[in-house]
CHARMM internal coordinates of N, CA and C (Angstrom, degrees):
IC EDIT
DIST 1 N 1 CA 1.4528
DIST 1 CA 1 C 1.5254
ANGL 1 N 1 CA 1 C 110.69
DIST 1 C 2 N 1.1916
ANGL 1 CA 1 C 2 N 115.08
DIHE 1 N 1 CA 1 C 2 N 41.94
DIST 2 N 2 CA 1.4699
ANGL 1 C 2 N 2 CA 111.90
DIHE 1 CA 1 C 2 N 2 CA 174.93
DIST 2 CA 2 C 1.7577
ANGL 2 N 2 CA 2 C 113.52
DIHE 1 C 2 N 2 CA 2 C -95.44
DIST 2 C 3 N 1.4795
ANGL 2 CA 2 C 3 N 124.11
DIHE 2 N 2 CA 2 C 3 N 161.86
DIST 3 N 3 CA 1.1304
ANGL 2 C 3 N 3 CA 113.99
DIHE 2 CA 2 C 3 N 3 CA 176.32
DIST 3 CA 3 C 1.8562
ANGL 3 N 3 CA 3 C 98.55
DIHE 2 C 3 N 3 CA 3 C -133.09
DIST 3 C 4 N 0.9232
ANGL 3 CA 3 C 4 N 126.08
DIHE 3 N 3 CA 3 C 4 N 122.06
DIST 4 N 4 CA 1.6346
ANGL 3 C 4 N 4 CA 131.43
DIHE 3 CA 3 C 4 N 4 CA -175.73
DIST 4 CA 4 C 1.2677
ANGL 4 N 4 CA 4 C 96.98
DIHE 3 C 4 N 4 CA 4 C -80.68
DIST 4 C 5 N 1.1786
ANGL 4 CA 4 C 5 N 134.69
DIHE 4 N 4 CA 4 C 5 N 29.78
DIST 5 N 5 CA 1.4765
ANGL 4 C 5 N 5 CA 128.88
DIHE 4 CA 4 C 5 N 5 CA 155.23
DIST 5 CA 5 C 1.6124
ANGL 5 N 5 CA 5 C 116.47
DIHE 4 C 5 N 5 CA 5 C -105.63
DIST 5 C 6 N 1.1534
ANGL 5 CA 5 C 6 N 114.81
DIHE 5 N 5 CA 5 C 6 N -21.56
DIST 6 N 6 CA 1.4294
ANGL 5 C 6 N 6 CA 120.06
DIHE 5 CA 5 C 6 N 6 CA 146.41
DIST 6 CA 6 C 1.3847
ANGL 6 N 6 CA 6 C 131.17
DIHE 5 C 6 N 6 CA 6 C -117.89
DIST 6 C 7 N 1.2525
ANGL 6 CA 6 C 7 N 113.48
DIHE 6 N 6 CA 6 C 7 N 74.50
DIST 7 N 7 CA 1.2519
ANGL 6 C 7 N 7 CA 110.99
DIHE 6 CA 6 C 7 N 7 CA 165.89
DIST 7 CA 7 C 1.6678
ANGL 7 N 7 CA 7 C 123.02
DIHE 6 C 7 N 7 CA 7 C 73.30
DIST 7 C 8 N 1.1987
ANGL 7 CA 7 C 8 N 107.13
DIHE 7 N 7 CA 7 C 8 N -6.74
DIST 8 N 8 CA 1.6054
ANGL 7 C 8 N 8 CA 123.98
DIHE 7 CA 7 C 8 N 8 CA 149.07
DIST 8 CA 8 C 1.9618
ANGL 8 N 8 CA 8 C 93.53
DIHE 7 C 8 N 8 CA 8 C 124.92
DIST 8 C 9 N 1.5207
ANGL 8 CA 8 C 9 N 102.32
DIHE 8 N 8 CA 8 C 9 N -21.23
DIST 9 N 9 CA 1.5137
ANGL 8 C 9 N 9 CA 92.10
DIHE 8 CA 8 C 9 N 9 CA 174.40
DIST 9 CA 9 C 1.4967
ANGL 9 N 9 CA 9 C 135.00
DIHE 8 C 9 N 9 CA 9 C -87.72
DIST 9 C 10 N 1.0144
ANGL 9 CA 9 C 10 N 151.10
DIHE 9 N 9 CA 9 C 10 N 169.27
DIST 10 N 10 CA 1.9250
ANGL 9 C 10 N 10 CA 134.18
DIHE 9 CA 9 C 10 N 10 CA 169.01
DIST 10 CA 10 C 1.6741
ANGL 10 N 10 CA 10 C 86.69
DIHE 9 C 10 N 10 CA 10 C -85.24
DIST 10 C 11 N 1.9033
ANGL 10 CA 10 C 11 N 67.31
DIHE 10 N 10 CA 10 C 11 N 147.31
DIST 11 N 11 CA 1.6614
ANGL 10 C 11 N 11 CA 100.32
DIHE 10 CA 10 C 11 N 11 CA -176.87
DIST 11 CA 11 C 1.8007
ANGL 11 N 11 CA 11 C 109.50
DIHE 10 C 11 N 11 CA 11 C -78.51
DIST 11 C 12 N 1.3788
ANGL 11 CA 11 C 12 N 99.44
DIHE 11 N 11 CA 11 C 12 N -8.43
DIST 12 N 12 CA 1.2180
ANGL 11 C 12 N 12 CA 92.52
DIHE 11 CA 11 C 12 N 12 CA -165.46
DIST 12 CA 12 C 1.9384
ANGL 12 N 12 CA 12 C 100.32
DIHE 11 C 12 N 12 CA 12 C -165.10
DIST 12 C 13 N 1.4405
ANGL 12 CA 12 C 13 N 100.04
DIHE 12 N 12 CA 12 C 13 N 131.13
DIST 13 N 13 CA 1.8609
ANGL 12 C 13 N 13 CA 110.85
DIHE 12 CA 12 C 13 N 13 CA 161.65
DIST 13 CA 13 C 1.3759
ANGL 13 N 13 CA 13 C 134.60
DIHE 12 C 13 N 13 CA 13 C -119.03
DIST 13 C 14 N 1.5068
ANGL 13 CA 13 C 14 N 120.83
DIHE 13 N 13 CA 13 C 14 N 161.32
DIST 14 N 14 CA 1.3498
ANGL 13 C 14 N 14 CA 122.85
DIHE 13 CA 13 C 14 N 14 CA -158.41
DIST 14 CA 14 C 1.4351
ANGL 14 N 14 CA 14 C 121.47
DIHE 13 C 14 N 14 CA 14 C -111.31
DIST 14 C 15 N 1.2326
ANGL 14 CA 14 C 15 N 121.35
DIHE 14 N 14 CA 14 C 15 N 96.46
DIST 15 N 15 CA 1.4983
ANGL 14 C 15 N 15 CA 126.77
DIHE 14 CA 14 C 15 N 15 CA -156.66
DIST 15 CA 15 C 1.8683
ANGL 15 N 15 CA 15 C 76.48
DIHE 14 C 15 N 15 CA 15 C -98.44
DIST 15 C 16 N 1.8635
ANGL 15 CA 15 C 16 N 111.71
DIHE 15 N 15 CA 15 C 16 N 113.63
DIST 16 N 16 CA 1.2653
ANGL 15 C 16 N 16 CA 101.68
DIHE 15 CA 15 C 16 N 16 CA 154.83
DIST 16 CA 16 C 1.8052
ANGL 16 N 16 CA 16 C 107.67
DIHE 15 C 16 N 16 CA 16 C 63.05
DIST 16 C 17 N 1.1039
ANGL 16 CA 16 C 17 N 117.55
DIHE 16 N 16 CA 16 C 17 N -139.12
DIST 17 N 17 CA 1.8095
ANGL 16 C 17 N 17 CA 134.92
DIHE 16 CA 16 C 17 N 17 CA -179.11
DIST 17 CA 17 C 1.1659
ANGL 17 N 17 CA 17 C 97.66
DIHE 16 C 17 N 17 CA 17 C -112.02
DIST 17 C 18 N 1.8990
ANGL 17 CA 17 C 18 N 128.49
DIHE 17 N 17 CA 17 C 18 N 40.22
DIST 18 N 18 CA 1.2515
ANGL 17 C 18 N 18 CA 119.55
DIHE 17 CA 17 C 18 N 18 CA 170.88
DIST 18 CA 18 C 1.1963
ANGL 18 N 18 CA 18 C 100.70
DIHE 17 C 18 N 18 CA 18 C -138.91
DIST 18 C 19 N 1.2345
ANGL 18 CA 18 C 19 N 96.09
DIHE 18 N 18 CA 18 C 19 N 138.75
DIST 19 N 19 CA 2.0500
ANGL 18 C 19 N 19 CA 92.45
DIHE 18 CA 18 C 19 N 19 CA 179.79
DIST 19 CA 19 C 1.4774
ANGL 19 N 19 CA 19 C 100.33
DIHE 18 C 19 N 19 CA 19 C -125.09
DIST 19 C 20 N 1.5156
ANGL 19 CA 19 C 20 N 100.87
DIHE 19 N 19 CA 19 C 20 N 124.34
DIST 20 N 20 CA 1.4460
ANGL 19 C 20 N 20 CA 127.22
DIHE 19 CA 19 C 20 N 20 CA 166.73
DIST 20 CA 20 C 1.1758
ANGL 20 N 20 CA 20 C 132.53
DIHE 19 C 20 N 20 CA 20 C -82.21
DIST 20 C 21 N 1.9250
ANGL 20 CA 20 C 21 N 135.76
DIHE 20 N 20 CA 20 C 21 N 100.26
DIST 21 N 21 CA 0.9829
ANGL 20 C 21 N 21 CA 136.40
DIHE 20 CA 20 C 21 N 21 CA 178.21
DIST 21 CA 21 C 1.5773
ANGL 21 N 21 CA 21 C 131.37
DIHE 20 C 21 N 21 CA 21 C -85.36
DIST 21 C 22 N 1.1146
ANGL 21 CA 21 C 22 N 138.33
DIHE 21 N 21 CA 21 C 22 N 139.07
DIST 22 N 22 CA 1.2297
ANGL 21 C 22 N 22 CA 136.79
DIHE 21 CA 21 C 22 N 22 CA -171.78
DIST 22 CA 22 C 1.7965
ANGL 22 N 22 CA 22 C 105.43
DIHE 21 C 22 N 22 CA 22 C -66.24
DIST 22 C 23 N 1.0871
ANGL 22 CA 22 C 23 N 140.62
DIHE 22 N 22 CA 22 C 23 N 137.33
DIST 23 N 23 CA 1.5471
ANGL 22 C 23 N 23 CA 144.50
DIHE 22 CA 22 C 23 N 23 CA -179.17
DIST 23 CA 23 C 1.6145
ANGL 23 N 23 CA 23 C 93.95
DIHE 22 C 23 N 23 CA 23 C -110.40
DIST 23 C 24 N 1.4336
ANGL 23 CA 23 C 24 N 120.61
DIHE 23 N 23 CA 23 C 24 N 104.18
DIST 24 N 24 CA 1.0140
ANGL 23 C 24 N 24 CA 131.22
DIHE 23 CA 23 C 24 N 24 CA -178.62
DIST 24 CA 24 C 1.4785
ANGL 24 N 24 CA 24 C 112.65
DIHE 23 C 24 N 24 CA 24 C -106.97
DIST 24 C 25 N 1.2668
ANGL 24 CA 24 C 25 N 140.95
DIHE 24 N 24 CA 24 C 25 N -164.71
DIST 25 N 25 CA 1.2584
ANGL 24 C 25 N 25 CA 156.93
DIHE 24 CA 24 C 25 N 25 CA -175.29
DIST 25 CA 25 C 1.6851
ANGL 25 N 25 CA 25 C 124.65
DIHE 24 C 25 N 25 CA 25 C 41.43
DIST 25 C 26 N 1.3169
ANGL 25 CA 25 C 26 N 113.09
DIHE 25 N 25 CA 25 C 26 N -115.46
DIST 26 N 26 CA 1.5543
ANGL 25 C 26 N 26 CA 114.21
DIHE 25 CA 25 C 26 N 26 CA 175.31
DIST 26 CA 26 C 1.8313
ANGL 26 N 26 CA 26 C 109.51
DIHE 25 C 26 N 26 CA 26 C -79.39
DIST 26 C 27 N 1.8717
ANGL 26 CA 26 C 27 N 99.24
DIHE 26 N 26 CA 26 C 27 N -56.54
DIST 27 N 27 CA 1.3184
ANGL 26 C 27 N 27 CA 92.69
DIHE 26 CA 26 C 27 N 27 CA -178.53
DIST 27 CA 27 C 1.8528
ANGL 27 N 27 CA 27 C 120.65
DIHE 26 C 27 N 27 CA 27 C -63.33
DIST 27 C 28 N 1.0956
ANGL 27 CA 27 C 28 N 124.60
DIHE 27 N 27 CA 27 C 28 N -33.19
DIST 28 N 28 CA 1.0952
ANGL 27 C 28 N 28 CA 120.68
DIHE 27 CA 27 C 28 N 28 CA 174.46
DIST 28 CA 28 C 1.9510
ANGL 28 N 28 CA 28 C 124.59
DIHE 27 C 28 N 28 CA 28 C -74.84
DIST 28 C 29 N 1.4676
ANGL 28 CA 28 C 29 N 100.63
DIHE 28 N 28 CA 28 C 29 N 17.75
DIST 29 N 29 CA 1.8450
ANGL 28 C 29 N 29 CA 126.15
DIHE 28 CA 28 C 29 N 29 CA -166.16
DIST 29 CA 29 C 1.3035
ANGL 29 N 29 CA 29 C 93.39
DIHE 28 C 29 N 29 CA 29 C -118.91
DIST 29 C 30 N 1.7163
ANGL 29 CA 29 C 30 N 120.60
DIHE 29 N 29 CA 29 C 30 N -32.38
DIST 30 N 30 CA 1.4598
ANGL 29 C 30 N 30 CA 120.75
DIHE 29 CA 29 C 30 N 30 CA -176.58
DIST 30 CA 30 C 1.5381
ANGL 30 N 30 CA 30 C 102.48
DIHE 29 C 30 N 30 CA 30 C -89.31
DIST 30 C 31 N 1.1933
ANGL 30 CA 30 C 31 N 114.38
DIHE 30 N 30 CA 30 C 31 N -47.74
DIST 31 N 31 CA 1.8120
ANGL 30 C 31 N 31 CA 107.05
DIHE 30 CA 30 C 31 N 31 CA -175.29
DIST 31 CA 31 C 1.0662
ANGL 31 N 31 CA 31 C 107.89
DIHE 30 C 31 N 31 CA 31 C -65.64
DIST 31 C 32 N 1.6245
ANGL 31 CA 31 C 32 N 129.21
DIHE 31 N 31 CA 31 C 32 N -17.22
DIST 32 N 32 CA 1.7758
ANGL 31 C 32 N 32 CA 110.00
DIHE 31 CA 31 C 32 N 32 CA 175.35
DIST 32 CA 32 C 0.5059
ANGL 32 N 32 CA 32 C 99.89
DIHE 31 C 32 N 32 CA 32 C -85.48
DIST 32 C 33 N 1.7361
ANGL 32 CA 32 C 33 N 149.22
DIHE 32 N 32 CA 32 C 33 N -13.10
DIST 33 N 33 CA 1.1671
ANGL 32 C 33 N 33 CA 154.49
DIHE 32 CA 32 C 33 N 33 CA -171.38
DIST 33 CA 33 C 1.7094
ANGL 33 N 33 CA 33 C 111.72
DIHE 32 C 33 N 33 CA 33 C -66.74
DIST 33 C 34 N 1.3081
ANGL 33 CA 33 C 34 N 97.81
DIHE 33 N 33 CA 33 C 34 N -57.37
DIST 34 N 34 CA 1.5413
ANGL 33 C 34 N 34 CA 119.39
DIHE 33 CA 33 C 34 N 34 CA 178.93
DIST 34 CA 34 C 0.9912
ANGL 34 N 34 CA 34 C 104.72
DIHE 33 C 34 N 34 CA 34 C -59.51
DIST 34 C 35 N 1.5369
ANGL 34 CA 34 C 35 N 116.76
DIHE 34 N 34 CA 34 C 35 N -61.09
DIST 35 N 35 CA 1.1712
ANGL 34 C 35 N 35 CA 119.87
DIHE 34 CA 34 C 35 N 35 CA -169.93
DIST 35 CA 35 C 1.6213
ANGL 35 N 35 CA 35 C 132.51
DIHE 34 C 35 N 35 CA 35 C -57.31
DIST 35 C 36 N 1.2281
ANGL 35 CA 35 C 36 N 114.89
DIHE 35 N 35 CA 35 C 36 N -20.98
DIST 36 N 36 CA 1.2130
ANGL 35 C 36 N 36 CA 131.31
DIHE 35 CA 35 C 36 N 36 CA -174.94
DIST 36 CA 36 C 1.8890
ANGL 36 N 36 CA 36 C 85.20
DIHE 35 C 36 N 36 CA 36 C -92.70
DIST 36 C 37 N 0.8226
ANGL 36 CA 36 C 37 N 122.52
DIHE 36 N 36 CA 36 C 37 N -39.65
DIST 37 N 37 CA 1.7883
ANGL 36 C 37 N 37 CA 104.85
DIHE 36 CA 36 C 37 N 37 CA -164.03
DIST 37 CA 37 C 1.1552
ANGL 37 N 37 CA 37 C 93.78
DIHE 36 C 37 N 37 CA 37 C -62.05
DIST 37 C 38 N 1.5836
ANGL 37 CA 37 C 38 N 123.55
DIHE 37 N 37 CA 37 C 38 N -56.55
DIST 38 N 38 CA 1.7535
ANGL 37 C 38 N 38 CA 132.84
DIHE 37 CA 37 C 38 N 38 CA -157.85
DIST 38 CA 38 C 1.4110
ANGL 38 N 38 CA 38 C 95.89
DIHE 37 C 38 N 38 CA 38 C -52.80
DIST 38 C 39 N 1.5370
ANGL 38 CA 38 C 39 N 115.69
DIHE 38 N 38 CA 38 C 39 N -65.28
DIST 39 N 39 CA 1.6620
ANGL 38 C 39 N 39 CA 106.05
DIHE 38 CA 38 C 39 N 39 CA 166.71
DIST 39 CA 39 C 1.1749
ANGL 39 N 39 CA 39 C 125.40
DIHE 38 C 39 N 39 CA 39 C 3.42
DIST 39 C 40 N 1.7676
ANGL 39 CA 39 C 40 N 89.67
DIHE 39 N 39 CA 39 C 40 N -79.59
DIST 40 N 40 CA 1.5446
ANGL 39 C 40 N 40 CA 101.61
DIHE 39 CA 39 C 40 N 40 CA -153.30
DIST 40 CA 40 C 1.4116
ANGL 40 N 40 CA 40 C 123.54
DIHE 39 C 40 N 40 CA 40 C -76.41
DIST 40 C 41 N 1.5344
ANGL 40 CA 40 C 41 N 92.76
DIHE 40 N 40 CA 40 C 41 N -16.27
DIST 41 N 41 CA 1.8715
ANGL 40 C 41 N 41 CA 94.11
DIHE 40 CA 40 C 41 N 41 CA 165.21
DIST 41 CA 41 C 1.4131
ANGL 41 N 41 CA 41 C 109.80
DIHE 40 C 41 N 41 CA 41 C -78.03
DIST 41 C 42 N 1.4278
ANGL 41 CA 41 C 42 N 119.38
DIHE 41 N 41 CA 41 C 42 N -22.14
DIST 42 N 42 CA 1.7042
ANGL 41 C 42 N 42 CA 108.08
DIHE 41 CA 41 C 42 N 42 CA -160.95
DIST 42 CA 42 C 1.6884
ANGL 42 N 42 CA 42 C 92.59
DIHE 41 C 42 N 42 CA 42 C -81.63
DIST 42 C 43 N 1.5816
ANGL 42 CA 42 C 43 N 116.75
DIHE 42 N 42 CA 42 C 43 N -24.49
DIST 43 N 43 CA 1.5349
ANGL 42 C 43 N 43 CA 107.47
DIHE 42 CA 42 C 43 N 43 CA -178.29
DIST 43 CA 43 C 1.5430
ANGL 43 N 43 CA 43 C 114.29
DIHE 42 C 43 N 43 CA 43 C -70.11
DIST 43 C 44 N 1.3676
ANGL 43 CA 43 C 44 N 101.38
DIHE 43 N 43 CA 43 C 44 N -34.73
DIST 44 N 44 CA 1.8108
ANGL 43 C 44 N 44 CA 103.88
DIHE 43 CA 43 C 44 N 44 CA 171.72
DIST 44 CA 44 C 1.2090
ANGL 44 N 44 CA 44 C 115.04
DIHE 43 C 44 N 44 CA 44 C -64.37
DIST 44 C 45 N 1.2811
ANGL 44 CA 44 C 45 N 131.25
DIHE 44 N 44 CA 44 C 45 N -51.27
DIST 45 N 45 CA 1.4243
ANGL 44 C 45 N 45 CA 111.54
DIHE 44 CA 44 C 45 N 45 CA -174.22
DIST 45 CA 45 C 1.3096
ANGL 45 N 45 CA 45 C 89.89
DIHE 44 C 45 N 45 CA 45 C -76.66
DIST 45 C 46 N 1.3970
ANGL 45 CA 45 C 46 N 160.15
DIHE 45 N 45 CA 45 C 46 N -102.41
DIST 46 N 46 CA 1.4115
ANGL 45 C 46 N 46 CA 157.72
DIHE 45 CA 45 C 46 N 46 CA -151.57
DIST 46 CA 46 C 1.4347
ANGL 46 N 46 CA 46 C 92.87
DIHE 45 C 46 N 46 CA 46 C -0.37
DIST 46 C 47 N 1.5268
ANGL 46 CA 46 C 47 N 125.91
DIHE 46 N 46 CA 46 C 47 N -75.27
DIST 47 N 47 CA 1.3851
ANGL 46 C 47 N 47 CA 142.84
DIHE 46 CA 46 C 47 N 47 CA 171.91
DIST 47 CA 47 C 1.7015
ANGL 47 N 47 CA 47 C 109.78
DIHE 46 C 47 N 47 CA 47 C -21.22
DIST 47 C 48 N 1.1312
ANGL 47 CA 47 C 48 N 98.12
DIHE 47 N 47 CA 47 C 48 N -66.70
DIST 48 N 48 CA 1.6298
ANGL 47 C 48 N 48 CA 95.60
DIHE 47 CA 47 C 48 N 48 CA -173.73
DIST 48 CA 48 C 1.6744
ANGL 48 N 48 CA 48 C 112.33
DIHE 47 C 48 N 48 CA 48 C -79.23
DIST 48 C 49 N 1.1137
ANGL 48 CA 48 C 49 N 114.69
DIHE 48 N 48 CA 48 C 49 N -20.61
DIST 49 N 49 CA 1.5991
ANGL 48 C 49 N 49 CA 109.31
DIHE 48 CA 48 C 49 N 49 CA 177.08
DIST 49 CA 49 C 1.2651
ANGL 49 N 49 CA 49 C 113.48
DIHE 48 C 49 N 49 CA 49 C -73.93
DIST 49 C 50 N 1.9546
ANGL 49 CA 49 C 50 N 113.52
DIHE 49 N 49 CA 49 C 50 N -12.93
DIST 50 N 50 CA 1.3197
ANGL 49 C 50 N 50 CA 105.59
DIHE 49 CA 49 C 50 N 50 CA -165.51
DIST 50 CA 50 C 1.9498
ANGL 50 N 50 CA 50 C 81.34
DIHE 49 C 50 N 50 CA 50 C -103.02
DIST 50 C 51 N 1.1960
ANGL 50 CA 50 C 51 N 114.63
DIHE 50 N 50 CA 50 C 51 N -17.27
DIST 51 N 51 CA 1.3582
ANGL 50 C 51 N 51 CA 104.78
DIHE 50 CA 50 C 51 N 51 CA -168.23
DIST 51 CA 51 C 1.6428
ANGL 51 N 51 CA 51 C 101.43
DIHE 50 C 51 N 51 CA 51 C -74.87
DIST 51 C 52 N 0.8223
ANGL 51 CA 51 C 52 N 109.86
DIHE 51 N 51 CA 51 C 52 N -37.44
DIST 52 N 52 CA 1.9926
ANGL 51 C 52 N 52 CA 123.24
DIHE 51 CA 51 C 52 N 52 CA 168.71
DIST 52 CA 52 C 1.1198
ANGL 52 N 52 CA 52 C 116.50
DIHE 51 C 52 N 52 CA 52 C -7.09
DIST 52 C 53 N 1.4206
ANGL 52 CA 52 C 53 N 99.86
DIHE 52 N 52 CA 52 C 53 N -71.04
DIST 53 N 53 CA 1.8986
ANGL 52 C 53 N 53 CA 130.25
DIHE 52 CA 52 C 53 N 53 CA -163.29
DIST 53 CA 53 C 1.7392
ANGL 53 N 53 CA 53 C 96.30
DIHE 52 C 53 N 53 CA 53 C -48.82
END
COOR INIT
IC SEED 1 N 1 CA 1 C
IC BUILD
């Protein structure tokens, strides 16, 4: 399943009637970015609300 138009991998897969694209470059460097912070606060408080009890 390779395609030599990108780099030997597909640009893109099919979950079902949904097609999933890879988010590459800067913007896809900022949402893991984000994404990993939002995480890591939602695991801390989760953490301490359960540490509470």
């Amino acid at each position: 399943m390779r395609d030599r138009r990108r780099g030997g991998y597909p640009s893109a897969m099919r979950i079902g009637n949904v097609e999933v694209r890879v988010l590459g470059g800067p913007l896809g460097c900022l949402l893991m970015i984000l994404g990993s912070l939002l995480l890591s606060v939602l695991c801390t408080l989760g953490a301490n609300l359960l540490l509470r009890r």
